[in-house]
C-alpha positions in Angstrom: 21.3 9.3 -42.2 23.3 11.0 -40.0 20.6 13.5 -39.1 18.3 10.7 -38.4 20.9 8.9 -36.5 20.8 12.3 -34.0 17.4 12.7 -33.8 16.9 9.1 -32.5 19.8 9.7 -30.0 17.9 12.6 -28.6 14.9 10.9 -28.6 16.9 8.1 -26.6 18.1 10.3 -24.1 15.2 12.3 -23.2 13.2 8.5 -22.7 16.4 7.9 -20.4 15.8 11.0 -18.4 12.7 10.2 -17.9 13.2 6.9 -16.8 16.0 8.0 -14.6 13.8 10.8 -12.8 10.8 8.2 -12.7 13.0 6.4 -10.6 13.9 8.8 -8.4 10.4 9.7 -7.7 9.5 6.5 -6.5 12.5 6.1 -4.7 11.6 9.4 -2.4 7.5 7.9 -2.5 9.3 4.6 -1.4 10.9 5.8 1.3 7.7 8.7 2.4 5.7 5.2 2.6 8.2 3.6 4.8 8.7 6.2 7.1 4.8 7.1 7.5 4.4 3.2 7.9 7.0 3.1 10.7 5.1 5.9 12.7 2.0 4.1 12.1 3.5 1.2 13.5 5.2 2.4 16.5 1.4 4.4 17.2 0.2 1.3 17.8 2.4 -0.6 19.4 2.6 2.2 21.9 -0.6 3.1 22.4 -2.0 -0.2 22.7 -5.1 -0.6 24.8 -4.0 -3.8 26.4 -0.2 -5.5 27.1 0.6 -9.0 25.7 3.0 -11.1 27.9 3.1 -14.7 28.2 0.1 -15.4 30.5 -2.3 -13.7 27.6 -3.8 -10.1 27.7 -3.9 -7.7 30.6 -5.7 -4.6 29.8 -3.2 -2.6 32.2 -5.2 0.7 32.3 -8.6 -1.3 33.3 -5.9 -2.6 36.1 -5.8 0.2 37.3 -9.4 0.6 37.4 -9.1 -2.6 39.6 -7.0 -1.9 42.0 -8.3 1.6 43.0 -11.4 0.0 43.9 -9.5 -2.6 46.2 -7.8 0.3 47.7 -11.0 2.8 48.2 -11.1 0.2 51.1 -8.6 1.9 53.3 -9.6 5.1 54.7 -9.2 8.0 51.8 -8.6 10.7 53.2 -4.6 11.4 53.6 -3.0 12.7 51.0 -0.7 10.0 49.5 -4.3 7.9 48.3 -5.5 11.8 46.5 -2.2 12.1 44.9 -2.6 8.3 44.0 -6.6 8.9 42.4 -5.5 12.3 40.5 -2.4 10.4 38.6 -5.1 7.0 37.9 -7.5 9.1 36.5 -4.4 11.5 34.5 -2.8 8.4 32.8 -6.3 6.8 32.0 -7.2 10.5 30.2 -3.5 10.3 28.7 -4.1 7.0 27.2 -7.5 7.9 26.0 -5.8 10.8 24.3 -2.8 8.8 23.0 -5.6 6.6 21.1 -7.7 9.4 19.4 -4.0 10.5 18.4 -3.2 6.7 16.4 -6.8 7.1 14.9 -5.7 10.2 13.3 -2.1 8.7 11.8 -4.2 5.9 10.5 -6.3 8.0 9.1 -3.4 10.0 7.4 -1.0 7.3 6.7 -4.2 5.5 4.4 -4.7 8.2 2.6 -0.8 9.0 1.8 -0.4 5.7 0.9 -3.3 6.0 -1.7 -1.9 9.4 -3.3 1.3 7.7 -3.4 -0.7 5.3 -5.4 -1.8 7.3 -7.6 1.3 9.8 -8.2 3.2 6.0 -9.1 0.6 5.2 -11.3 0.4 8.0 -13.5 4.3 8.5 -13.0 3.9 12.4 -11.7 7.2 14.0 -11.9 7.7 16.3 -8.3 9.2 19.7 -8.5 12.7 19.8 -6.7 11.0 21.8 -4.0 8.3 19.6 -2.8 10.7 16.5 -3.2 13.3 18.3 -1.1 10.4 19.3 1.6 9.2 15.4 1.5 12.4 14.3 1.9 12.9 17.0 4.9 10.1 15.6 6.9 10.9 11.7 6.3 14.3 12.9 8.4 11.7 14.3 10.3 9.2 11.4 10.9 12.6 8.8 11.6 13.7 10.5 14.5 10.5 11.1 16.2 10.3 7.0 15.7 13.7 6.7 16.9 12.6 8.8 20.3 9.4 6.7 20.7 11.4 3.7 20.8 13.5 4.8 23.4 10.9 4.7 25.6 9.8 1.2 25.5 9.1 -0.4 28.6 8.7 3.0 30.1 4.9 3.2 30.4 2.1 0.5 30.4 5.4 -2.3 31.1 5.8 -0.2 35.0 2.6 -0.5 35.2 2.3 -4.3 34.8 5.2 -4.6 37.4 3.2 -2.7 39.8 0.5 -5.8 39.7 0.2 -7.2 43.2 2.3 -4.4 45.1 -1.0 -2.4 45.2 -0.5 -1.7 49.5 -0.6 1.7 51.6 2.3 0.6 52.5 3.6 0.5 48.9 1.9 4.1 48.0 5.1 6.5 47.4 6.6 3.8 44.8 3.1 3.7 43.0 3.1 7.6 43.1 6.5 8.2 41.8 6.2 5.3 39.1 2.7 6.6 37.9 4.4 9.9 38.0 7.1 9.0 35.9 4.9 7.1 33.8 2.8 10.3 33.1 6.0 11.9 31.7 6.5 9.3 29.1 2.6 9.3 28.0 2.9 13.3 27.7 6.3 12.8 25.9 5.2 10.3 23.5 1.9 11.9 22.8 3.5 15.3 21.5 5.9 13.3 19.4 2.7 11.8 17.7 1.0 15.0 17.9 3.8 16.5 15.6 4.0 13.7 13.4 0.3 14.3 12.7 1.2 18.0 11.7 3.8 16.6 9.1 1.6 13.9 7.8 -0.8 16.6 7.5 1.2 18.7 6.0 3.0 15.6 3.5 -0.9 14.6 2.8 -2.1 18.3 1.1 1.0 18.4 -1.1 0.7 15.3 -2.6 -3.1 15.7 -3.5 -2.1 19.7 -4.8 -0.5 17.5 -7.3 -3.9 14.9 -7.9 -6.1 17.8 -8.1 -3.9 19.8 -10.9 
């Protein structure tokens, strides 16, 4: 009796380890789906083709679009209306590039989120290494959110507030905010362009583990 007695504690305790490590896994899958989620989300937000305020949508770069042709009016030759057409057609070719970039964290974050799926399903256990990597770049992927979000209403929002101040007159403020706008595209693009190198890198380990 007694020996049976200590057989079904072990057998006890091993179901309770696995239940225990079970849980971590899909505490660390929980939190990789999370984190690739937020990036997702804040791709999207900030890399939106058009700005939603109260009076409906206002597709700001097509704006811009606009408003050169109001100003190819004025005589084009001095230098401030140059400066002015090599930054429209910069942040129009930055945005374009910000939106092949979401396309490609969509693309990655879908097909985490199936292998996570999957690894939940059939309750794979992850060696300590991989969880500790995963677990590395979900630090990883919060802080490059965190630094995207610090730059809201640092792009496409200065470019609303330019509506209606389109003058020769006005031509070294447009200048210096397009300017400073193009810093905040190019900062918020190589943010995403990293996170795609860790969801990249987060997407092959997890279907190593599918394909064994």
């Amino acid at each position: 009796m007694k020996t049976i007695k200590t057989i079904l504690l072990g057998v006890m305790g091993i179901l309770t380890l696995f239940a225990t490590v079970s849980c971590a896994e899909a505490s660390i899958l929980d939190d990789l789906l999370k984190a690739t989620g937020n990036i997702e989300t804040v791709a999207v937000t900030y890399s939106q083709e058009s700005l939603t305020d109260a009076d409906g949508v206002a597709s700001e770069v097509a704006y811009i679009e606009y408003e050169y042709e109001v100003m190819l009016l004025a005589e084009t030759d001095d230098n401030p209306l140059i400066t002015f057409n090599e930054l429209r057609l910069e942040l129009i070719a930055l945005h374009e590039e910000l939106i092949g970039v979401r396309e490609e964290i969509r693309t990655y974050a879908e097909s985490i989120r199936t292998s996570v799926s999957a690894l939940k399903e059939m309750e794979y256990i992850l060696l300590e290494e991989d969880k500790d990597f995963i677990i590395s770049q979900i630090d990883l992927l919060k802080e490059m959110r965190a630094q995207i979000l610090a730059t809201e209403g640092e792009a496409y929002q200065r470019i609303y507030e330019l509506r209606g101040t389109y003058t020769r007159e006005n031509l070294p403020n447009i200048i210096n905010v397009y300017q400073e706008v193009k810093e905040v595209l190019e900062y918020r693009l190589e943010i995403l362009q990293n996170s795609i190198t860790i969801f990249e890198g987060i997407d092959n380990l997890l279907k190593e583990y599918l394909e064994s």
